[in-house]
C-alpha positions, 0 to 999 in steps of 0.5 A, spaced: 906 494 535 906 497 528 899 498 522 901 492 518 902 488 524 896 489 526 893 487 520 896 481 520 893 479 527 887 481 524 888 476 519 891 470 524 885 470 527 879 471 522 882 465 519 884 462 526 877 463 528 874 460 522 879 454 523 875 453 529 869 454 528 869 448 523 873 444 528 868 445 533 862 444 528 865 437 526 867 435 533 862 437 538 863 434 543 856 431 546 854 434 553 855 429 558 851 430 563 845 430 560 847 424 556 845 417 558 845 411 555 838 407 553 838 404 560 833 409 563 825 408 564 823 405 558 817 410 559 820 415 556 826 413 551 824 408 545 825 403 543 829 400 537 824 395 534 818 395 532 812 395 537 818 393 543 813 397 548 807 400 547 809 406 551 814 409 548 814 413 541 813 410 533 820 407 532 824 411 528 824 408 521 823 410 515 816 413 514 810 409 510 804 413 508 798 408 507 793 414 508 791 419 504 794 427 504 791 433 506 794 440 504 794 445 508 795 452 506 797 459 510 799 466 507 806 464 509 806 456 510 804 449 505 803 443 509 802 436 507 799 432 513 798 425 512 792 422 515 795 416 516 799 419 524 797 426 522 805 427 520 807 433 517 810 430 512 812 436 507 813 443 509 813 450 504 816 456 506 811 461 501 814 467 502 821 464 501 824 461 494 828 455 493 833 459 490 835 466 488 829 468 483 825 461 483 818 460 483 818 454 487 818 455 494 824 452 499 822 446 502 823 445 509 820 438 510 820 433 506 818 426 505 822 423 499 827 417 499 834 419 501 831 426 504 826 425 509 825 430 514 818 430 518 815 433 524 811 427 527 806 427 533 802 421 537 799 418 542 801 412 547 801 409 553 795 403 555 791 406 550 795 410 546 793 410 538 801 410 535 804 403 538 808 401 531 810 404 525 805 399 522 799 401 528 797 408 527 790 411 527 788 413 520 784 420 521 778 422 518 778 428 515 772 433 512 776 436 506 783 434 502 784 441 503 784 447 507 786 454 506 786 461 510 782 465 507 783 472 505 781 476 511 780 469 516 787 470 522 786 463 524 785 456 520 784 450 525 785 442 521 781 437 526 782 430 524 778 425 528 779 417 530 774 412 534 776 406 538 775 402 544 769 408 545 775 413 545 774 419 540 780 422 538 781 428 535 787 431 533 788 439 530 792 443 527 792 450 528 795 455 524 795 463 525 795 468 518 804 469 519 806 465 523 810 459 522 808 457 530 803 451 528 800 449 534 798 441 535 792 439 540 790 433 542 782 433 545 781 425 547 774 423 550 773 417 553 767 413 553 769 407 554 766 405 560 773 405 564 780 408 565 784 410 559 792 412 561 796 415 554 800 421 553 803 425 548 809 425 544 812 429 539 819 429 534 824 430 529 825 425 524 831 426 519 834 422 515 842 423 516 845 417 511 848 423 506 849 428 512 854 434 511 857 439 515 857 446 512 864 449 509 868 454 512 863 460 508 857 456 511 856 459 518 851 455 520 851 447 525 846 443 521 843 439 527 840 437 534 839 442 539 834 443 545 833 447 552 831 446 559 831 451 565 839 449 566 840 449 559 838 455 555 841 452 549 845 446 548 847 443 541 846 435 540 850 433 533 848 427 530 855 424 532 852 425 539 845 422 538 849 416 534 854 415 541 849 416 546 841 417 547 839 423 551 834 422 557 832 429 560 826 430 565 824 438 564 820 437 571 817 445 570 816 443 563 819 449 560 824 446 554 824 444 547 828 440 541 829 443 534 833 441 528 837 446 525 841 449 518 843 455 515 837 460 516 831 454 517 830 450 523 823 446 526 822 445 533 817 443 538 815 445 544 810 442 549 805 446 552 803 445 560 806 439 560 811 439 567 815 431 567 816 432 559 822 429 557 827 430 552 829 423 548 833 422 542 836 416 537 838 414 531 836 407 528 840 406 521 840 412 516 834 415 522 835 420 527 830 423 532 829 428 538 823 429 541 818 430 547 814 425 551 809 428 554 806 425 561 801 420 562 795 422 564 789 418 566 782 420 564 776 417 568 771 415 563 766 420 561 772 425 562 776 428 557 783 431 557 788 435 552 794 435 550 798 440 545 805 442 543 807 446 539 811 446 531 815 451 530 817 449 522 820 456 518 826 460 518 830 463 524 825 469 526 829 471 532 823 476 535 818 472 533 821 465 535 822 468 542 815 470 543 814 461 541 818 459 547 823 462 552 830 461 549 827 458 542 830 464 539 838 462 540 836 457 535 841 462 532 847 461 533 852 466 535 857 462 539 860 464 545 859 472 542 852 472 542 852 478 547 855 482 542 852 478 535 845 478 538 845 486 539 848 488 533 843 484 528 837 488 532 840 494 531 842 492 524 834 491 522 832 498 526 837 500 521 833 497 516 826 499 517 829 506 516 833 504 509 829 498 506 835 496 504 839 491 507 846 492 504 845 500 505 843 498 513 850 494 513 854 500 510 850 505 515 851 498 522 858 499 520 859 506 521 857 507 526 860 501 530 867 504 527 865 511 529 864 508 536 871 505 536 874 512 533 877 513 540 880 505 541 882 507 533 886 514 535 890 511 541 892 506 537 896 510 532 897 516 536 901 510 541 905 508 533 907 514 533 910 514 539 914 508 538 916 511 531 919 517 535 923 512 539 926 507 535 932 511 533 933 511 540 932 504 541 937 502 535 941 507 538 941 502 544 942 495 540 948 498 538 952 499 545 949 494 548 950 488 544 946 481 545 945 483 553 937 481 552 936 482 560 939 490 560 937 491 553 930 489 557 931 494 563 934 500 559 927 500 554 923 499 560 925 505 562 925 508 556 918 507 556 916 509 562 920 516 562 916 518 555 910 515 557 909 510 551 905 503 552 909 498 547 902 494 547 898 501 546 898 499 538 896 493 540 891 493 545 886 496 541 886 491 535 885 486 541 879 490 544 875 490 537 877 483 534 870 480 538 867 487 535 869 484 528 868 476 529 860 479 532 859 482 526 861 476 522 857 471 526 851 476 525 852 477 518 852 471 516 846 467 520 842 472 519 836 469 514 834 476 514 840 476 508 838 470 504 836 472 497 836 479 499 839 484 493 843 491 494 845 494 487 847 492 480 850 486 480 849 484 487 842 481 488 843 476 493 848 479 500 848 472 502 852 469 495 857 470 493 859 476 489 858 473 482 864 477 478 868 478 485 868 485 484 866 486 492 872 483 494 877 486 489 875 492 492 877 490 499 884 487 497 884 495 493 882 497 500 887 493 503 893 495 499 892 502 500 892 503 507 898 499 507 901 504 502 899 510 508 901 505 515 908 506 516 912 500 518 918 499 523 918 491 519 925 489 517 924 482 516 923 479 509 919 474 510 914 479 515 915 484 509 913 479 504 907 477 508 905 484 509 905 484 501 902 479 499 896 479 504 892 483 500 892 479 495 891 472 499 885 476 503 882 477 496 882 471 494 880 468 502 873 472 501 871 471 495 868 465 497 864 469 502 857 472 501 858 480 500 854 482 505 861 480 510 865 482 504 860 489 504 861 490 512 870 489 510 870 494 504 866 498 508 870 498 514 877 499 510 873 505 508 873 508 514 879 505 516 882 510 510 877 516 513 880 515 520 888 515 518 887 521 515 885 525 521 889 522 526 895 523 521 893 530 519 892 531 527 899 528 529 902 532 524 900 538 528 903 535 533 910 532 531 908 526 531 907 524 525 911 526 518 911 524 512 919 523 512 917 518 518 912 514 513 918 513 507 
């Protein structure tokens, strides 16, 4: 297989994957096994009406705040917690912008009409506190407002409700740089007997206008969890829609999550083996959560409860330090194994150059350099297909239309010269999962939002604004065609392989110029290689320059 046909493979299966991926963004189909109807104990599912069972969570509605709203504030987070519940209702990532350049921050969670997204947590059972939307615990708090203080590493925010003899306290702990808030329940029980509750804690989106990303959006925007079977398992809202999801962490390792490009939020139960995994939707809401197991405290007794609210971007190291598998959130498909090694070494790169297009120019050579040998086999094995196709054409002429001897004969041929027809191909086979990794890497990684290279690029997430990044690719392109020898006769092939240049110039200048950046420079190499391999198989005699034309 020729130079210019592999690049047209490459190009079949770049766009091809990417057809895929959006196909399966859009399909996903649920993960039956763990998937149930509303049939199971109503223990641990919700309900779909307003205060149907005093067990179960708050039903998903839209929120109605009656209480007061408390700011809390770290180095890299601004919640707003209503005191009405206790729910985090709005979420500022201080140490990102909105937009490129803003001076506003990006909003996580938010409780707007049309746009709720909240993390929200309670109690229920016998005598639980959250029965119903309109049933909540409004708590008593000591300030409006709580703020990390310069030289402080831990904020705690305790919030207090008393009934029936029962002091509840509810408490946010957040820690200097981290987007790990965790929520404590401590409930003391004077009341003179038994009290039975558990905890429960979930997501809350509002979907009515909910969109899947385009073929430039990397991410999935949705549900996902993990249990100790599951590592890591998506539930799209389309899932949630068909079916509620009813899983027994019975070791207690797992957690939920919402996620979109970049951000997620998730929640995590602390000790709490029994935990399960719910899901529903009511109307425009959809939730997925935990329920914690009840437990019974004797009276002058009291017991905690706590899980933990992962809300901030999609840290990998630091999300994996939050929960076993948490950091798969990142989402790298059935290539993680490659994806997920690259990043690494693309931010140890980066914490040498301090720059995050640099270090995608140096991750790229150095992943081109490791494939130098797949690269030199080949074109040293294209070379010696040039070399015999006087013979085989010479072999077309005396036999004729005989497809079965002309078969045999070329076989023999091969074998006598000692050249594979697939070693041209081969290589280009073996580097795709390379390339498609990268990709996936590049354009999942948060690490590259709003990050600038040079001159005009001040975002390696967007888009090149005068598309100078891809015009230079397609140049890139264009010239290592001029150098590949081709053996294509075709007209509509050698008119594809004309106009590819220009159609993957267009194609990518949707894409953000960090992908575009990694192609640019993996042409350049591309260029560097041929001219070595070519100048060495010329010294050889394998290759000339009669043989190019």
């Amino acid at each position: 297989m020729d130079s210019q046909r592999n690049f047209l493979l490459i190009a079949l299966a770049l766009v091809s994957f990417l057809l895929y991926s959006q196909w399966q963004k859009e399909k996903n189909p649920a993960p039956q096994t763990h998937a149930v109807e509303q049939t199971a104990s109503k223990s641990s599912l919700p309900p779909t009406t307003t205060g149907t069972n005093a067990l179960d969570p708050v039903p998903a509605q839209q929120h109605q705040s009656t209480g007061k709203t408390i700011q809390v504030k770290t180095d890299v987070l601004t919640l707003t917690i209503d005191t009405m519940g206790g729910d985090v209702i709005n979420a500022d990532l201080n140490k990102y912008d909105a937009t490129l350049k803003s001076k506003s921050p990006f909003v996580l969670l938010e409780d707007k009409p049309g746009k709720q997204y909240i993390a929200q947590s309670g109690l229920v059972g016998p005598q639980g506190i959250d029965l119903s939307t309109s049933d909540r615990p409004d708590y008593k708090v000591s300030a409006d407002s709580f703020t990390l203080a310069n030289g402080q590493d831990e904020l705690r925010v305790p919030m207090t409700f008393t009934k029936d003899g029962i002091t509840y306290t509810k408490t946010y702990i957040l820690k200097r740089g981290s987007y790990a808030v965790n929520v404590q329940y401590d409930v003391k029980n004077e009341s003179g007997k038994n009290a039975t509750l558990g905890m429960y804690a979930h997501l809350r989106k509002n979907i009515a206008n909910h969109k899947s990303g385009g073929l430039t959006e990397h991410a999935y925007n949705g549900a996902a969890y993990s249990t100790s079977d599951k590592r890591y398992e998506k539930y799209s809202f389309k899932d949630m829609k068909s079916s509620n999801l009813s899983i027994d962490l019975k070791d207690g390792q797992g957690w939920v999550a919402m996620i979109q490009q970049y951000f997620a939020t998730a929640w995590v139960p602390r000790n709490a083996a029994g935990t399960d995994i719910y899901s529903r939707t009511v109307g425009n809401f959809a939730d997925i959560g935990v329920r914690l197991p009840n437990k019974t405290i004797a009276n002058g007794q009291q017991a905690i409860f706590d899980a933990t609210l992962w809300v901030g971007p999609q840290l990998q190291n630091k999300m994996a330090a939050v929960a076993p598998n948490l950091d798969l959130v990142v989402d790298y498909g059935w290539l993680w194994f490659i994806a997920k090694p690259l990043h690494s070494l693309l931010a140890f790169i980066h914490g040498f150059v301090g720059n995050w297009g640099i270090a995608i120019i140096l991750l790229t050579f150095l992943v081109r350099g490791a494939m130098y040998p797949l690269t030199k086999a080949q074109y040293t094995s294209m070379a010696k297909m040039r070399m015999l196709q006087p013979k085989i054409q010479a072999m077309k002429e005396r036999i004729g239309d005989d497809r079965q001897r002309m078969s045999q004969e070329m076989m023999e041929l091969y074998k006598k010269e000692k050249v594979n027809p697939l070693g041209g191909c081969f290589p280009i086979v073996l580097q795709m999962p390379i390339f498609l990794a990268l990709y996936w890497a590049l354009m999942g990684s948060v690490e590259l939002r709003h990050a600038p290279f040079f001159g005009w690029i001040h975002d390696l997430s967007a888009a090149d604004p005068y598309y100078i990044l891809p015009v230079l690719m397609g140049i890139s392109m264009f010239f290592i065609q001029k150098m590949s020898p081709t053996t294509v006769t075709d007209p509509m092939q050698q008119k594809i392989m004309m106009f590819m240049p220009v159609g993957f110039t267009v194609f990518f200048v949707f894409f953000p110029s960090g992908l575009v950046l990694y192609w640019l420079v993996s042409n350049i190499v591309t260029l560097i290689q041929q001219t070595l391999i070519y100048r060495q198989l010329e010294k050889k005699g394998l290759h000339s320059k009669k043989a190019k034309s």
